[in-house]
Structure formats: structure tokens, C-alpha cells
C-alpha positions in Angstrom: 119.2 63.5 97.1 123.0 65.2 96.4 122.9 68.8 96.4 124.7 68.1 92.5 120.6 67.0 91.4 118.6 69.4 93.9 116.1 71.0 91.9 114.2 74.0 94.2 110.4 73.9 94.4 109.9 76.3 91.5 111.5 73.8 88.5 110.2 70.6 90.1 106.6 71.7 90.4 106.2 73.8 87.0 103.1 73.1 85.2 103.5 70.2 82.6 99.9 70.1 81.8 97.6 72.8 80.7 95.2 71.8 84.0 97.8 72.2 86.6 98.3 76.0 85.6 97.0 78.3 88.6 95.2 81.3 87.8 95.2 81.8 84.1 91.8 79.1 83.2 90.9 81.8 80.7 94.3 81.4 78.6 93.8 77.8 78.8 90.2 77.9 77.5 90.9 80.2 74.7 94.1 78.1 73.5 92.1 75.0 74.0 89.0 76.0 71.7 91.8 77.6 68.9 93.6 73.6 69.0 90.0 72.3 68.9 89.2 74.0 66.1 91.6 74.1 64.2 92.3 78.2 64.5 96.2 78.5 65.5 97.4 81.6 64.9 101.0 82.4 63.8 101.9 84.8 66.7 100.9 84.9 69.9 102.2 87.1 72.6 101.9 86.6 76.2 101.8 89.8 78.5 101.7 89.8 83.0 103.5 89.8 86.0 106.6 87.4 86.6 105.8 84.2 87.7 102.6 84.1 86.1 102.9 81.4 84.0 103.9 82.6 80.4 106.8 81.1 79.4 105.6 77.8 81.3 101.8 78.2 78.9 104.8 78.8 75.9 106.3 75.3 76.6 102.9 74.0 77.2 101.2 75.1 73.9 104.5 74.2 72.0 104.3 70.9 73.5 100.4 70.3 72.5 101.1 72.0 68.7 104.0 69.1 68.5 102.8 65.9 70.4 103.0 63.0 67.3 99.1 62.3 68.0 98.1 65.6 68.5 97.8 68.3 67.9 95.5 68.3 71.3 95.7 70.4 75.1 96.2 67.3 76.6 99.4 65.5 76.0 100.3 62.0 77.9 103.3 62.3 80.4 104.8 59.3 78.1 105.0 61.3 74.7 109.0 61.8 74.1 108.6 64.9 71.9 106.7 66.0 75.0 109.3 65.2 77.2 112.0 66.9 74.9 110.3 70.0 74.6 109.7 70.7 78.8 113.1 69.8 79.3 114.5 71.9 76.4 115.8 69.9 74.7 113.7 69.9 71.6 115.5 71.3 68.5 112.3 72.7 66.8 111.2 74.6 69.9 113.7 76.9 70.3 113.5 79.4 73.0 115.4 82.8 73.0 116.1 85.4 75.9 115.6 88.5 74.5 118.1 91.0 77.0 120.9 88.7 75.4 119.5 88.1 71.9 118.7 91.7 71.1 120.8 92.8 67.8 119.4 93.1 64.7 121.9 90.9 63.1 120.7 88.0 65.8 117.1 88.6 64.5 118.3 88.5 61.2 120.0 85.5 61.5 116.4 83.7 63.3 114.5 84.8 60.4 117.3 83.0 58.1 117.0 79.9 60.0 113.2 79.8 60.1 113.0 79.1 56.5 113.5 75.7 56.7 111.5 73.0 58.0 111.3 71.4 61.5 113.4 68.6 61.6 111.2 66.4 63.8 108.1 68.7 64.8 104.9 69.4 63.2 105.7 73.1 63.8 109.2 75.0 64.1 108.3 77.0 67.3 110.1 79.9 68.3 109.4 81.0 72.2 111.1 84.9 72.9 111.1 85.2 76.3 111.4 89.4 77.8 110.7 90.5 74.5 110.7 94.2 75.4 114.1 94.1 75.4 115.0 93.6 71.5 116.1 97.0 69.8 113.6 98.9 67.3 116.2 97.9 64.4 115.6 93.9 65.7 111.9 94.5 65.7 111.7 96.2 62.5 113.5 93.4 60.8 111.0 91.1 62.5 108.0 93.0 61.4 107.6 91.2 57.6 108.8 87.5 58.5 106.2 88.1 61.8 103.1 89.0 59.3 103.9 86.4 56.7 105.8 83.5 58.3 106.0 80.3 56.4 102.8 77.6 57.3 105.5 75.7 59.8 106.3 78.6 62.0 104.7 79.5 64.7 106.4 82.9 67.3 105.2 83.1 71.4 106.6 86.5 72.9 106.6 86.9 76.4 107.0 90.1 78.6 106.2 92.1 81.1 106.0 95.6 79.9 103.8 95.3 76.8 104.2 98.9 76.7 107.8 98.7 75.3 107.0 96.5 72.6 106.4 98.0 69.5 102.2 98.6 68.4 103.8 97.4 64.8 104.4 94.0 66.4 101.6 94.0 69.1 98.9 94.4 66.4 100.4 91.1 64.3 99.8 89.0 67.7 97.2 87.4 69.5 97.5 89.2 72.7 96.7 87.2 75.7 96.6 88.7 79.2 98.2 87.0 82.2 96.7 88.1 85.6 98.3 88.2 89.0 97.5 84.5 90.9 94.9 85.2 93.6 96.3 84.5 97.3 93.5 82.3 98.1 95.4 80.1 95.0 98.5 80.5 96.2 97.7 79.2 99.3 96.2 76.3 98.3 99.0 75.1 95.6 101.6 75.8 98.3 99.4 73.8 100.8 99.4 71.0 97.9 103.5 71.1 97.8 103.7 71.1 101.6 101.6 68.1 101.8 103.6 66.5 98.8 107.0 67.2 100.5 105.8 66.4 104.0 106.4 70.1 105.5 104.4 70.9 108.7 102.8 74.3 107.8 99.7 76.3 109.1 97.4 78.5 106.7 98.3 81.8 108.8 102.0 81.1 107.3 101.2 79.8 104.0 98.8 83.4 103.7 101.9 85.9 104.6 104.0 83.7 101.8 101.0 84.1 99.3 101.0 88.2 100.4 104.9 88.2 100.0 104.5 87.1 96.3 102.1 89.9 95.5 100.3 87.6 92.7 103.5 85.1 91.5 103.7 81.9 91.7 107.0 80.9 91.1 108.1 83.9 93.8 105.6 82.1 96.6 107.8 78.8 95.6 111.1 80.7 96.0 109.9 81.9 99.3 108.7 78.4 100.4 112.0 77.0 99.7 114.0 79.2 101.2 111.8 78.8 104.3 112.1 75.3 104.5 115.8 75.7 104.4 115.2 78.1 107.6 112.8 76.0 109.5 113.3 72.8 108.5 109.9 70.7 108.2 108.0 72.8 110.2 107.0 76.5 109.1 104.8 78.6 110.9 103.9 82.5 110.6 106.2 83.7 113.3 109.7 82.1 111.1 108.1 84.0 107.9 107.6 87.4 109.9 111.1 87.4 111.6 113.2 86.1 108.0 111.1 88.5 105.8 110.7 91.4 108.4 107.1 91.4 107.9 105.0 93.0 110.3 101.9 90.4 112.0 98.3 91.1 111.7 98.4 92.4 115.3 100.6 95.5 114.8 99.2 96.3 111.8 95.6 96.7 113.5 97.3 98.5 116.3 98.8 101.2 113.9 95.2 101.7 112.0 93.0 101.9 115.5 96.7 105.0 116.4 95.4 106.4 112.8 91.9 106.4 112.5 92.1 107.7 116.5 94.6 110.1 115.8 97.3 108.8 118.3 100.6 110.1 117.7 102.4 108.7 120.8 101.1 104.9 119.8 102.4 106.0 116.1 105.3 106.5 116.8 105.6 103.7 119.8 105.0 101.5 117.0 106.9 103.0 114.7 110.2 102.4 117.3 109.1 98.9 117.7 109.2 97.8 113.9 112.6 99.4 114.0 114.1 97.3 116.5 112.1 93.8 115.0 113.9 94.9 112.0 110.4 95.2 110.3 110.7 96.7 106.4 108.7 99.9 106.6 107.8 100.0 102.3 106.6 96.2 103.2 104.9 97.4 106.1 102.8 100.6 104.4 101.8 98.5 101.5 100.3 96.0 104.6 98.5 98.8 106.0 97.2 100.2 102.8 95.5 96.8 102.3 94.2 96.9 105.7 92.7 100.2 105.0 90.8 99.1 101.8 89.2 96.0 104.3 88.3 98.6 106.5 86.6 101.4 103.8 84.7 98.3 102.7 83.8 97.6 106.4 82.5 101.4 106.3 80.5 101.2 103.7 78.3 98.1 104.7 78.5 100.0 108.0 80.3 97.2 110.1 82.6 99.6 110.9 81.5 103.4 113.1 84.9 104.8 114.1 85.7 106.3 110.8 83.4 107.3 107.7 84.8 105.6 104.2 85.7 108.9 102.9 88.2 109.4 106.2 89.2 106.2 105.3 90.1 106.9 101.3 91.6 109.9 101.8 93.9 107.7 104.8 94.3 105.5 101.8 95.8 108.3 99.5 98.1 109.5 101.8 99.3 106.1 102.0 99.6 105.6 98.5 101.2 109.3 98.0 103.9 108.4 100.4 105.2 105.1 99.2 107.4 106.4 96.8 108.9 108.5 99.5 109.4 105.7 102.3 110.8 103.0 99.5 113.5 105.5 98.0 113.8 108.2 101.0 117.3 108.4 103.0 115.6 107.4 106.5 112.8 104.7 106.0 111.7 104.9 109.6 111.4 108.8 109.7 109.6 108.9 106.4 107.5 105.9 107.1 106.0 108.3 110.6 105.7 111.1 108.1 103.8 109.5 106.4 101.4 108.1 109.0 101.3 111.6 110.6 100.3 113.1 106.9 97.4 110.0 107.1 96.2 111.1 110.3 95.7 114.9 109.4 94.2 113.6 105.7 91.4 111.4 108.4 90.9 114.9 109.7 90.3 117.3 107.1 86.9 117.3 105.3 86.5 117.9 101.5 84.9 121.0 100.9 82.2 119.2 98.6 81.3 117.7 101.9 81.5 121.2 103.7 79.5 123.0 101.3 76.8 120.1 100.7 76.4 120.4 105.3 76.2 124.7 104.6 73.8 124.5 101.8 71.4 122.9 104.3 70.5 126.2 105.5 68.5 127.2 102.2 65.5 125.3 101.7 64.8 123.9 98.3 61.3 125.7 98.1 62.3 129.5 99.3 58.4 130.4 98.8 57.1 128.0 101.7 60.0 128.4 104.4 62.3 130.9 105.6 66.3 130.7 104.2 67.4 129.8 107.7 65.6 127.2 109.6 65.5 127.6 113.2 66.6 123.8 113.7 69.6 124.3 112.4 72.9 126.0 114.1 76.2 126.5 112.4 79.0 126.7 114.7 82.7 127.8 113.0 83.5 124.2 111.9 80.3 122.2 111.6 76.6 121.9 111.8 75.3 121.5 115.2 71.3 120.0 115.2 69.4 121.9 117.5 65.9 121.6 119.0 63.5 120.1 116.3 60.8 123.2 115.2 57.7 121.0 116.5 58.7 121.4 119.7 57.0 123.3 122.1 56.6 127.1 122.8 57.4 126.6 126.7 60.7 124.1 125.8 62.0 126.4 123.9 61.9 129.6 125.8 63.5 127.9 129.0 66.2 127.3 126.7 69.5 129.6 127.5 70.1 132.1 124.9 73.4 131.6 123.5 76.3 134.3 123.1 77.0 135.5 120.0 80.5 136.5 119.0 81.5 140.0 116.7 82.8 137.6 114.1 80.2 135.3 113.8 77.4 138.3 113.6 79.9 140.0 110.6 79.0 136.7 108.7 77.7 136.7 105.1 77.2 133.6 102.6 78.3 133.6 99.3 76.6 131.5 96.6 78.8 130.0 93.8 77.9 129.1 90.5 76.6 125.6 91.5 74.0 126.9 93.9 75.7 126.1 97.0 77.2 128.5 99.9 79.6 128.9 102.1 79.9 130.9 105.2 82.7 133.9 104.8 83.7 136.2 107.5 82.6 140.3 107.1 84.8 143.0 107.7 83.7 146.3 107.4 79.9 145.7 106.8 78.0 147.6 105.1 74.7 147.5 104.4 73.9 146.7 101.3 70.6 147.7 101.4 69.0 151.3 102.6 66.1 148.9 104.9 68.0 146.5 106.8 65.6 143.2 107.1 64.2 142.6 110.5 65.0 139.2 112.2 61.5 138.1 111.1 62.2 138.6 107.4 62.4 136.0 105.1 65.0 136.1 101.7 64.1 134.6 98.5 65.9 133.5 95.8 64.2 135.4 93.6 65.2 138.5 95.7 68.4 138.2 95.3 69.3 137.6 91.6 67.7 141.3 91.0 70.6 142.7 93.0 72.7 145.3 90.8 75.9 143.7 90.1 78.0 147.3 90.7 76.9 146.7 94.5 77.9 142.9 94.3 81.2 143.4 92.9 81.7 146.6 95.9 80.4 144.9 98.7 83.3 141.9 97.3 86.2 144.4 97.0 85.7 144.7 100.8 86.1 141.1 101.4 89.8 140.4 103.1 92.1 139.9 100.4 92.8 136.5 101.5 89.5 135.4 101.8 89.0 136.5 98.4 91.6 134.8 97.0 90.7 131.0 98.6 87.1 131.6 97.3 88.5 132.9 93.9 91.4 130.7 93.0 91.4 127.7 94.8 87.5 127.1 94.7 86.6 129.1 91.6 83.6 130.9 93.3 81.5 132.8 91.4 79.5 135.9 93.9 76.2 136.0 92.4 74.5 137.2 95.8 75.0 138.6 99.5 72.3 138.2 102.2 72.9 138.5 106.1 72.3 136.0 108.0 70.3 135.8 111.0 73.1 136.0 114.3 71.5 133.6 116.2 71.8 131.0 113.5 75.6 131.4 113.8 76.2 130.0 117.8 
């Protein structure tokens, strides 16, 4: 074949039947049942990613509208009207690019010309392709011949940001969602054009192209083609890594095990090595971030013990906060580490729902029955240590070594907020705030404590540390409804 009447992949293996479109079997089914029935609306407007298919399902539903026995979803491969209108050259399908069609005097003109009748058609269709792009003035003198065209005219818009197109025109179309082409699809239509155009290929390097297109089509097809320009007839994953700078499967798990473990030296190891493979780092994150996702799912059915799901979402939003910053930043590489460092300290932390929900252990639900503190519990600066289980025995627990209590763990209080939780707050200059201090033996109930003058509440606050105060106060919105002391020993 001369390079003069080379078509690529993408042209050659477009969709010229309704049941070769990937992806989109609910567009098909619903413009089926309208030819079927005879219910064919005058506008129709098709919204999704690129290379999803809507300007190919525009030339398709033009095609079954028009056929000379139809009209029907299925039109033969020998029907010349057909032919005419896939290869645009149809006269009464006339398709219009919007970004170079976009004056209101061009609109004018189209709404001149639709007047008259198709010159060989059943139906004078008019396909506007990126119709976002046509000024307010060319969509306002669209808006009446859109609502009322005459019975022979039938409008398709296509775009991909619905959001610019005007709710004045929206809500005079049949609006039909395009969704992005699952990768499992992808694969198997590319394996289907390898096959056809005898090129080698393994599934490992088919998936990385079906990833690449994030959901398109017609971009996996670019990408195939310009592979087998690269490789020749045989592809595999290793030519689609080193001509896209993707990073493999391998050093992607690498870097999650450095984050979830908290390894900075391995980060940044790795981080040095994508550098000099030439990796892309934006391409990379958005690979990790999916691995991430696989691996909160693992958490959750608990295949996975390393990290709990909520380490693993708030990994996720660092991710996700830091994209922005590693696809527009001056230095990819150093913002791609920040990035990853920020992830590993996100792993870290604990939300304070969590915090609070561990704390609040320490009052039982029925204050009547059991003491506030239970002996089985010990709460050590950070988190909740279990300690010897209350049924144990007298002699067990004596032989026990009594643990050291330091000055800032006995100056301890708890402060209830409004949701009935508590958290554990430093005291500095304690005071009692009662004239009979409780013994150790004493037990507090609720009960107790909501009959406590608010005058001594709001004194015994004022000599909180004015930082303390202001975390509780602003940033958790705390509300002191109680103090109690808390037995020392509980606080190990």
C-alpha cells in the first residue's frame, strides 16, 4: 500500500454499523427502539469523552434515518446512500465543525439553507460536531429554527463539555450520554485489529495501551499505530513502557509497599530511577493512585493487613491533592517526592473521629453498673494500649509491675464535647474542682457531672493553656460541658 492511500487504524476501523460500536450498547438500544417505533426526535445531542464514539453514532444514525429501504439500525454495507454518507460525501448530511463555524452570520446562513428539501435523502441531517464552541449570538439564533424545525430536518450536536452549551439549547435535545470505553473493551477490539493486521502482541501490552487511552477508543488506535510503526509486527509491554515513559507494574508496587511502610530512602531510590528511565511522573501518580484504590478494596475484604482502608484513602487524597502540582509545577521530579512524602505522613496521621471514637471507650454506656474507667483499659499519650482482661486472677495481677506514672500524665483531665465523646487534655495548674477530692475507689456518673455549676466550668477552662484551648475551640468546636479527674494509673 503507497503511503499516498495509508489510512491509520483509527479511520479504517471506525464503526460502520450500529453493532461494532464499543462501549455505548445503551445509545444504541435507545436509538434502535426510537427507529423501531417510529419516535425520532428532531434534536439530539451527544455529550462524553473524545473518542467515544459520537460523531461516529452521528454518521451512523444519519445513515439508518437515510438508507432507501429504511429507515432501520441496520443498513447493508451495499446501500450507496449509505456508503455516501460514511464517507462524507452525502449532500444532505452535512456535517459542521463548530471552532470554525461559530459566527452568528454562519448559523444564520444554516438556518437559511435548511428550508429546503433534501435533494436525495429522506431527511436533511445536520451533524455539529464540538458544539461548545458556537458563540451565545450563534446559539441564540439557533434557538427558534432548533424548537420548530421543518418535518425534513433533523440536528445531532456533539461535545465534550456539555456544560458550555447553553440550558436554552440542551433542554430542546434528546440528551444522550457517552461513557468512557472500559479497558477490558479496549483490550479486546485492539486484540481483534492485531489479529486482523497480523501484529504479534501480548495482553500485558495491549492493557498499558487500553490504560494510556484513559477510556477512548480512537486514542488506544492512535497509540497502536504509532507502536507498530516503533516495533514493527511484534509489540510487547516493555516497547510501550520505554516510548510512552510509563512506569511497569513492578515499580509501581515497589513505591506503594516504600508508602504504606513509610520508606523514604526506597521513595526517593525510586524516585531517581523513574528519572533516569525517563518515566512521566503526572503519568506515573495517576498509576499509583489506581493502585491505591485496588489496594483500599483489598483492605476492606481484608486481603490486605499492612494498611487499614482509611490509611489507604487518606494516601489516596494526598495523591489526588498533588496532581495538580506535579502536572503544572516547575520540577516534576521534586514535586512528584513531595508528594509521596505528603502521602506517607497522610498514612500516618489518624482522624480525630477515629481518636475520639478509641478515647470514648473509657466511659461505659451504662455509668450505673460500672465504673467511668475500666481497669482493662490503659491510654498511653498516642493510643489505647489493652491490658490484662478484668476476669483475670487476683494473684496474676498483683505480680504484675506497677508502672510509672509521669507529672503530665497525672495533670490529665477529659473534656466532653457536645456529641458525648472525650478527649484527653493536659492540666496545668490543677485545681480541685471540688472541696472532697474522690478517692481512687470512686466511681463518676454522668448524672454527676451535668449538676456541675457552669461559673466553675468556665474557671476551671480559663486555666486551660491557651493553645490547648484554642485547638479544642476552633478547630474541633468543643463544647466543655464537664471536668472529672481521671484515675493516674489509667494514664501509663
Amino acid at each position: 500500500m503507497s503511503d499516498k492511500g495509508y489510512q491509520v487504524i483509527a479511520r479504517r476501523w471506525r464503526p460502520k454499523q450500529f453493532s461494532e460500536l464499543v462501549g455505548q450498547d445503551h445509545v444504541v438500544k435507545t436509538l434502535g427502539n426510537a427507529i423501531d417505533l417510529g419516535r425520532i426526535a428532531h434534536a439530539y445531542l451527544f455529550v462524553g469523552p473524545r473518542g467515544t464514539g459520537k460523531t461516529t453514532s452521528a454518521r451512523l444514525f444519519a445513515k439508518s434515518l437515510n438508507w432507501e429501504d429504511g429507515p432501520s439500525l441496520e443498513v447493508p454495507e451495499d446501500s450507496e446512500i449509505g456508503q455516501a454518507i460514511m464517507e462524507g460525501r452525502c449532500l444532505d448530511v452535512i456535517e459542521i465543525d463548530g471552532a470554525s463555524n461559530n459566527s452568528v452570520e454562519q448559523v444564520r446562513d444554516l438556518r437559511d439553507e435548511c428550508q429546503y428539501a433534501p435533494s436525495q435523502c429522506r431527511f436533511k441531517i445536520y451533524v455539529i460536531d464540538e458544539v461548545h464552541m458556537l458563540s451565545q449570538q450563534a446559539f441564540n439564533a439557533l434557538l427558534k429554527t432548533l424548537e420548530e424545525p421543518p418535518p425534513h430536518v433533523k440536528f445531532v450536536f456533539a461535545t465534550t463539555e456539555s456544560h458550555k452549551v447553553l440550558p436554552t439549547i440542551v433542554s430542546r435535545c434528546q440528551r444522550f450520554e457517552f461513557r468512557s470505553i472500559p479497558t477490558d473493551l479496549i483490550v479486546k477490539k485492539l486484540s481483534e485489529i492485531c489479529q486482523a493486521e497480523q501484529i504479534e502482541t501480548d495482553e500485558s501490552a495491549l492493557d498499558a495501551i487500553a490504560r494510556m487511552a484513559m477510556g477512548g477508543m480512537r486514542d488506544a488506535q492512535s497509540i497502536l499505530d504509532q507502536l507498530i510503526s516503533f516495533c514493527g509486527k511484534k509489540i510487547g509491554q516493555q516497547d510501550v513502557l520505554e516510548v510512552y515513559g510509563l512506569a511497569s507494574p513492578e515499580g509501581i508496587e515497589a513505591l506503594l509497599s516504600a508508602i504504606v511502610g513509610g520508606d523514604y530512602d526506597q521513595i526517593l531510590s525510586a524516585t531517581d530511577q523513574f528519572s533516569e528511565e525517563g518515566i512521566d511522573f503526572y503519568r506515573a501518580l495517576l498509576d499509583l493512585s489506581d493502585r491505591i484504590r485496588q489496594a483500599m478494596i483489598e483492605a476492606l475484604r481484608g486481603q490486605r493487613q499492612d494498611a487499614s482502608p482509611e490509611q489507604l484513602t487518606r494516601m489516596l487524597d494526598a495523591l489526588r491533592d498533588g496532581e495538580s502540582l506535579v502536572r503544572l509545577g516547575l520540577s516534576e521530579k521534586a514535586n512528584f517526592e513531595v508528594t509521596l512524602f505528603r502521602a506517607v505522613e497522610a498514612g500516618r496521621t489518624r482522624s480525630i473521629d477515629h481518636v475520639i471514637r478509641q478515647i470514648s471507650k473509657v466511659i461505659p454506656g451504662d455509668s450505673k453498673k460500672k465504673s467511668l474507667i475500666p481497669n482493662n483499659k490503659a491510654v498511653q499519650s498516642d493510643k489505647i494500649v489493652d491490658s490484662a482482661s478484668i476476669d483475670e486472677s487476683k494473684e496474676s495481677t498483683e505480680e504484675k509491675q506497677t508502672p510509672q506514672v509521669s507529672e503530665a500524665s497525672k495533670n490529665s483531665e477529659l473534656v466532653e464535647d457536645s456529641l458525648g465523646t472525650v478527649e484527653v487534655l493536659p492540666q496545668e495548674n490543677s485545681a480541685d474542682f471540688s472541696e472532697d477530692p474522690p478517692s481512687e475507689e470512686k466511681t463518676y456518673r454522668r448524672d454527676d457531672l451535668r449538676t456541675i455549676d457552669p461559673e466553675k466550668i468556665e474557671k476551671r477552662v480559663n486555666e486551660l493553656p491557651v493553645e490547648i484551648r484554642k485547638v479544642v475551640e476552633e478547630k474541633f468546636k468543643a463544647k466543655y460541658v464537664a471536668l472529672e479527674k481521671i484515675d493516674p494509673e489509667i494514664l501509663i
